[in-house]
C-alpha positions in Angstrom: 4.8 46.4 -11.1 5.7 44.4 -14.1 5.9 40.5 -14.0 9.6 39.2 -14.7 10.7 35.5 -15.3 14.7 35.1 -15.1 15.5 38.9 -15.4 12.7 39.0 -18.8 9.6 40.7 -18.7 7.0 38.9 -19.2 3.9 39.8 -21.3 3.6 43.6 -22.5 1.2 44.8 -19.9 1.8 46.3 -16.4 0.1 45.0 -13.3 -0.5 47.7 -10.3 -0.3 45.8 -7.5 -0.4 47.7 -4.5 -0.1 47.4 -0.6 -0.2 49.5 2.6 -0.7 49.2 6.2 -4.5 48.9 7.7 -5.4 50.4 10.3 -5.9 47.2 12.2 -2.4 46.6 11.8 -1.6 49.6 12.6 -2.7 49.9 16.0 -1.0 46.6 16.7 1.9 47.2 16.2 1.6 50.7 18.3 0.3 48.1 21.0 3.5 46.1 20.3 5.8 48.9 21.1 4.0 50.7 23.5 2.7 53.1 22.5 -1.1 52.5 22.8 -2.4 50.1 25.8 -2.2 46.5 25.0 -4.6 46.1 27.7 -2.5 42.9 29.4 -3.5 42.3 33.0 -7.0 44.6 32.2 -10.2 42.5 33.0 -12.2 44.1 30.3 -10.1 42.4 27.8 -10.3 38.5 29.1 -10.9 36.5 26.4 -13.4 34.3 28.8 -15.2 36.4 30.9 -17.7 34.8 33.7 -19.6 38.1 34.7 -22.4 38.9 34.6 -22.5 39.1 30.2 -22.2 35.6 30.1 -25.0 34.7 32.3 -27.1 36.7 29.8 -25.7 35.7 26.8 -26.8 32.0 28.0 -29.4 33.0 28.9 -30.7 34.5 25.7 -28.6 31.3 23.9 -30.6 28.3 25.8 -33.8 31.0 25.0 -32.9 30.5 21.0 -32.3 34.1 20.5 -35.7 36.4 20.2 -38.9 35.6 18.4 -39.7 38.6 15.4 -43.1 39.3 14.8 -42.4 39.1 10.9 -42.0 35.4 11.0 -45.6 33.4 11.2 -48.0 31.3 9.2 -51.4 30.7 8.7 -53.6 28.2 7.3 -57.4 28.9 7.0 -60.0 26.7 6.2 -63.1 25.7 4.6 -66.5 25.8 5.9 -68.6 23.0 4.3 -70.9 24.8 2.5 -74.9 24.2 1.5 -75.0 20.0 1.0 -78.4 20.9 -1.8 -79.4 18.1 -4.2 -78.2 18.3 -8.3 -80.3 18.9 -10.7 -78.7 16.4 -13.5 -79.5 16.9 -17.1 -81.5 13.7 -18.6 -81.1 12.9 -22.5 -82.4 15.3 -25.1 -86.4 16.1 -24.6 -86.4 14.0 -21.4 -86.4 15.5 -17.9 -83.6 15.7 -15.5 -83.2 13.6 -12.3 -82.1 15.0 -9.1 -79.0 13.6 -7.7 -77.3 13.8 -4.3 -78.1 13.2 -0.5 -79.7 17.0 0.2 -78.3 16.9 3.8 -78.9 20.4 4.0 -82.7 19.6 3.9 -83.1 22.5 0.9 -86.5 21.9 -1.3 -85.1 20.9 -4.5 -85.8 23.5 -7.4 -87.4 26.2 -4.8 -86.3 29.7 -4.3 -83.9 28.4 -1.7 -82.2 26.1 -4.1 -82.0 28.5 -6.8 -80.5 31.8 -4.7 -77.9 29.4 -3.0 -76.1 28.4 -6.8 -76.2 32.1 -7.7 -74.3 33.3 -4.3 -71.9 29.8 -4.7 -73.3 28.8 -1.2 -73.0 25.2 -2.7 -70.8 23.0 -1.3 -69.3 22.2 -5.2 -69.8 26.4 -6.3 -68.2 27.5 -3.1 -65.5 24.4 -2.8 -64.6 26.6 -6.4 -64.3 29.8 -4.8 -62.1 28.3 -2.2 -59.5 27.0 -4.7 -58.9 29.5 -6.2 -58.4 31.5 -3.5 -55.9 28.7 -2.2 -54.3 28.3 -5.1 -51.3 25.9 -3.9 -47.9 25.8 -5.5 -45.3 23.6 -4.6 -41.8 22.5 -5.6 -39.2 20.1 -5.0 -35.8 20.6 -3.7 -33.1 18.2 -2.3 -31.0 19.8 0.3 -28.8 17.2 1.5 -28.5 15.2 -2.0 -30.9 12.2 -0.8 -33.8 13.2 0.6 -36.0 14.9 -2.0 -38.5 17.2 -0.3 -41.8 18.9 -1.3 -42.5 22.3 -0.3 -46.0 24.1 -0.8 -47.6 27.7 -0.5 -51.1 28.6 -0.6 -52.0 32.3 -2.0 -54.8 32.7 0.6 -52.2 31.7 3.3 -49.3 33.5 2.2 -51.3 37.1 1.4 -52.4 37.1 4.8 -50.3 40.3 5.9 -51.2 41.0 9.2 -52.4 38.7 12.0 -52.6 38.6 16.0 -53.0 35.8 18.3 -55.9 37.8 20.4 -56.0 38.1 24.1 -57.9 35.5 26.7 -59.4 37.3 29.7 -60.6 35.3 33.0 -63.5 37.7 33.8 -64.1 37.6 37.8 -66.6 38.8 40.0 -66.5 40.1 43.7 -67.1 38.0 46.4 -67.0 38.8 50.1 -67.2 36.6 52.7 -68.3 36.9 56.9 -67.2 40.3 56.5 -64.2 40.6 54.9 -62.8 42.9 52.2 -64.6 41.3 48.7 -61.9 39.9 46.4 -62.2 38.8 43.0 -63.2 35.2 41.8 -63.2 33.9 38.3 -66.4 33.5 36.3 -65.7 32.7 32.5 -63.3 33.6 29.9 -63.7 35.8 27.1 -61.9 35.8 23.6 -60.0 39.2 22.1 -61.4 40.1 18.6 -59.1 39.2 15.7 -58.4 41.1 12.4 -57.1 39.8 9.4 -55.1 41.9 6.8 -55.2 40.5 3.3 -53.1 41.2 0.1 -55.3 41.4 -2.6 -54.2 39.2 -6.0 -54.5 40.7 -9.2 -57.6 38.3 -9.8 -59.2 39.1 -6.8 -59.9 35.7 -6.1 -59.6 36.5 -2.6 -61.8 38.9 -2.2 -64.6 37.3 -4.1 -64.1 33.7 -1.8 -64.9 36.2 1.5 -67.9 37.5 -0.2 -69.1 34.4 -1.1 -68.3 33.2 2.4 -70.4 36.1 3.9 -73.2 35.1 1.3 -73.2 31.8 3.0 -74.0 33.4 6.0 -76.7 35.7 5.0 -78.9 34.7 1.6 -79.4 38.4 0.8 -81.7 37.2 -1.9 -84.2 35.9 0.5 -83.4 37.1 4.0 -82.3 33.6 5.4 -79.9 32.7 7.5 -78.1 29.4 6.7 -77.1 26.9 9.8 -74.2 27.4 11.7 -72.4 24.4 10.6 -72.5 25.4 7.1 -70.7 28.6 7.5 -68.2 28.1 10.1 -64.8 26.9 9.8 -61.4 26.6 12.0 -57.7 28.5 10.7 -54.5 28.2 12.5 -51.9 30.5 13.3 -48.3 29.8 14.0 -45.0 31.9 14.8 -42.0 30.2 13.1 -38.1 29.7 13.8 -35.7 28.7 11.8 -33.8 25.8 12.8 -30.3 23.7 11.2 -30.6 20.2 10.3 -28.8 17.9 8.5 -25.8 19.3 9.7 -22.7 16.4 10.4 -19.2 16.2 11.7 -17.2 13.4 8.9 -14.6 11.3 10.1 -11.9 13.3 9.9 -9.4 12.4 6.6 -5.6 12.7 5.6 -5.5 16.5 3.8 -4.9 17.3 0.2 -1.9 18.6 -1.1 -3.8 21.7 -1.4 -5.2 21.2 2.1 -1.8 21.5 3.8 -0.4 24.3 1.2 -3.3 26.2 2.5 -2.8 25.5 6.2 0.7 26.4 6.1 -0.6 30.0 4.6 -2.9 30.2 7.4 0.2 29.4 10.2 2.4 32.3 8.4 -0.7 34.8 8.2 -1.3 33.6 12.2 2.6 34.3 12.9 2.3 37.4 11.3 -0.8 38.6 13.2 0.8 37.7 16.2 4.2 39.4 15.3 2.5 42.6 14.5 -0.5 42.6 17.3 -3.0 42.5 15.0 -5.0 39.7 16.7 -5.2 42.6 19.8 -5.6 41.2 23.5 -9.0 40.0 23.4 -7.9 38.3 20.0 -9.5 37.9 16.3 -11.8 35.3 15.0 -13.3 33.8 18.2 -16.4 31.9 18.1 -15.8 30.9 14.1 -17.7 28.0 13.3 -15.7 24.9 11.8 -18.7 22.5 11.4 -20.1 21.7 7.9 -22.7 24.6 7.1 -26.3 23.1 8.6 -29.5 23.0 6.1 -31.9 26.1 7.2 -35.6 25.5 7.2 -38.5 26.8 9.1 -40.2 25.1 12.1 -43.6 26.0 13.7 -42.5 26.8 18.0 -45.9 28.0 18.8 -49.6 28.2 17.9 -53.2 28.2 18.7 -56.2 27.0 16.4 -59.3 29.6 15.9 -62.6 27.4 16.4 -66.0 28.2 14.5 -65.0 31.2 13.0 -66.6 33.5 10.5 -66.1 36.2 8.6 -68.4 39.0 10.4 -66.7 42.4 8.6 -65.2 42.3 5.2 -63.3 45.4 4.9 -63.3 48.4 2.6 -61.1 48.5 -0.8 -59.4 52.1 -0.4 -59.0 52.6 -3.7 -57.0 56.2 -5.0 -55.3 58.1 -7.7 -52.2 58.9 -6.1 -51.5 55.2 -4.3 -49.5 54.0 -7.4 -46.8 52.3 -5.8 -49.2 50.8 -3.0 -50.8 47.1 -2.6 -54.3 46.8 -2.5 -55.6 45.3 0.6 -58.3 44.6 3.0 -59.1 43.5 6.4 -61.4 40.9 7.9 -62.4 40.7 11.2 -63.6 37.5 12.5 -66.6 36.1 14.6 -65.4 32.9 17.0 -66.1 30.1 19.5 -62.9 30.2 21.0 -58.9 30.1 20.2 -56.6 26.8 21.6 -52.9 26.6 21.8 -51.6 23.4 20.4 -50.3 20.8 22.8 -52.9 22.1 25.0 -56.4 21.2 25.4 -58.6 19.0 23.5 -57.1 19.5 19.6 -54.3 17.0 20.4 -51.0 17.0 19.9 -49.1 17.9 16.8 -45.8 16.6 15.6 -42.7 17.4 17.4 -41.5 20.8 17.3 -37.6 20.9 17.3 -35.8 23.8 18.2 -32.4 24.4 17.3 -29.4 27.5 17.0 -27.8 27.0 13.4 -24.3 27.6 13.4 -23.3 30.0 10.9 -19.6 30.9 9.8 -18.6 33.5 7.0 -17.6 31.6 3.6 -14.7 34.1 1.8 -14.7 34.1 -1.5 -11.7 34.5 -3.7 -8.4 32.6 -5.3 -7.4 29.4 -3.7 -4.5 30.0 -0.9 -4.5 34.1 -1.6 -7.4 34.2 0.5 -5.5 32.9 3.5 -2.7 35.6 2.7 -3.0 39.2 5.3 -5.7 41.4 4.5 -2.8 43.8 3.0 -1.2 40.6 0.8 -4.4 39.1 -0.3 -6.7 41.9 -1.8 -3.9 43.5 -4.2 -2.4 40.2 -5.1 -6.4 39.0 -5.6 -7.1 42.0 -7.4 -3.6 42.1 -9.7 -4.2 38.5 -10.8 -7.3 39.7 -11.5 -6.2 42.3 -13.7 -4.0 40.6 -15.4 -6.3 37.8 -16.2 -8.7 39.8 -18.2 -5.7 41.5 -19.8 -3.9 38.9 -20.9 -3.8 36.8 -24.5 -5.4 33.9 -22.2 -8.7 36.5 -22.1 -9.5 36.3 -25.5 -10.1 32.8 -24.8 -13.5 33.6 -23.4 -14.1 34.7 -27.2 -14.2 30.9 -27.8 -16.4 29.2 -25.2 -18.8 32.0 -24.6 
């Protein structure tokens, strides 16, 4: 279809701008003049149905949807270490002085001292290991424009693959009493085992902190055990949800020119949808958000705290030929007191956990006004004036500012 101004044509290029009937509209207009069922008077097609969908539906709504396995964090922590005195160099010729409190009760300079730097059971050597195993990055972003935020990610943290909150088992023994059929009474609780699954960096930092950590444990060198304080240590694992904030309802203010222009297109696509059935009896569009668009972020909704935990197996590097496109990894399966959900218990409470359901709508993305048009209007005017854009003298503008 060429472009004409006054009975001229304009420009010396064609644009093939074409439209049709979709199969939405279609069947509407069937519906329209009977031929298909318009479904009027039909209960399956009431717009606001009170059955018994809608009691689920709230249901799952005041529930905030479903939790997925996929979304959880955890942070793991340090044990302290050996606390060993510091051998400091003195001046040149002169003898060294030893330095520090020696709260681990190690004999300076013995065999003790010595085989604890080599296997970085030190608090300083294996504080070392630690960070760079950690290895936090963090960055700033602003999402509402006046509220600058910092947001951090530890490696340790973030290659942990695979985690599960273990099971808690009252044990119970059998009791019977004057006679009766024994029943079961409870007698302690016992902790499920928990397994770690670990991505392993291209430094293998991660790796070497959990053999250093097992090191601590055992002095292989000497055939000691260390105390229990000095290798135990606490992590936390939380499930996530993600949650809108920020989001506001402005006071509303007189349109724009452009505003109304477009609101008028939207009234003549409506009439036209109506005209031709298209919006069907149970209708189109329901449920469309017309709030701002909410900031996303994630929010901890449950966890527990592992207490005086170690690492008791360090897991096997299955290493092979034909595992190109695989990720090395490991597990570790840990040794502990107990597991405690927060809010519960004696490790306090945490800050306030807010749940909410963001409300999301679809943004289109096109010309100004054509995007309002019917489907059928829209996408071949959208896609003529964007043929004859890049076809026309104004194109070779781009030549000019890149």
């Amino acid at each position: 279809m060429a472009i004409f101004r006054n009975g001229v044509k304009m420009g010396k290029f064609e644009s093939n701008w074409k439209t049709g009937l979709s199969k939405e509209r279609g069947q509407g207009i069937l519906r329209k003049i009977g031929i298909i069922d318009d479904g009027k008077g039909r209960k399956e097609f009431e717009k606001d149905a009170r059955g018994e969908m809608q009691t689920i539906r709230t249901i799952v709504g005041k529930g905030e949807g479903f939790q997925h396995p996929v979304n959880f964090k955890v942070r793991f922590g340090m044990p302290k270490g050996i606390d060993q005195q510091v051998l400091d160099a003195g001046p040149r010729g002169g003898n060294g002085t030893w330095g520090g409190a020696n709260k681990g009760q190690v004999k300076s300079g013995g065999l003790d001292w010595k085989t604890h730097i080599m296997n970085n059971s030190t608090n300083k050597e294996f504080k070392k290991r630690f960070d760079q195993a950690k290895e936090v990055s963090s960055t700033t972003y602003d999402p509402s424009g006046n509220n600058p935020q910092t947001r951090s990610e530890s490696k340790l943290d973030l290659y942990c693959s695979k985690v599960s909150i273990p099971e808690r088992q009252i044990q119970t023994g059998l009791y019977r009493q004057a006679g009766a059929a024994p029943f079961p009474f409870p007698q302690t609780s016992i902790y499920g085992s928990i397994t770690t699954s670990f991505y392993c960096d291209g430094t293998m930092h991660i790796k070497n902190y959990f053999d250093a950590w097992q090191k601590l444990i055992h002095n292989d060198l000497t055939g000691n055990f260390n105390f229990w304080d000095e290798y135990t240590a606490e992590f936390d694992v939380h499930t996530r949800t993600t949650i809108a904030s920020g989001s506001r309802i402005d006071k509303p203010k007189e349109p724009s020119t452009a505003d109304k222009i477009s609101q008028g297109i939207k009234d003549f696509t409506s009439d036209i949808n109506k005209a031709t059935g298209v919006d069907g009896p149970r209708g189109q569009g329901k449920g469309a958000g017309t709030k701002p668009l909410p900031n996303i972020s994630f929010r901890e909704n449950y966890g527990v705290r592992v207490f005086s935990c170690f690492p008791q197996i360090v897991g096997e590097l299955s290493l092979a030929h034909d595992a190109a496109d695989s990720i090395l990894t490991f597990d570790v399966t840990w040794s502990y007191v107990k597991w405690n959900p927060f809010k519960i218990g004696n490790i306090g409470n945490r800050s306030t956990i807010n749940l909410s359901v963001g409300e999301f709508r679809n943004e289109k993305d096109g010309f100004p006004f054509l995007e309002d048009l019917p489907q059928e209007l829209s996408g071949p005017m959208t896609e003529g004036l964007n043929q004859n854009i890049l076809t026309s003298p104004l194109s070779k503008g781009s030549n000019l500012f890149g």
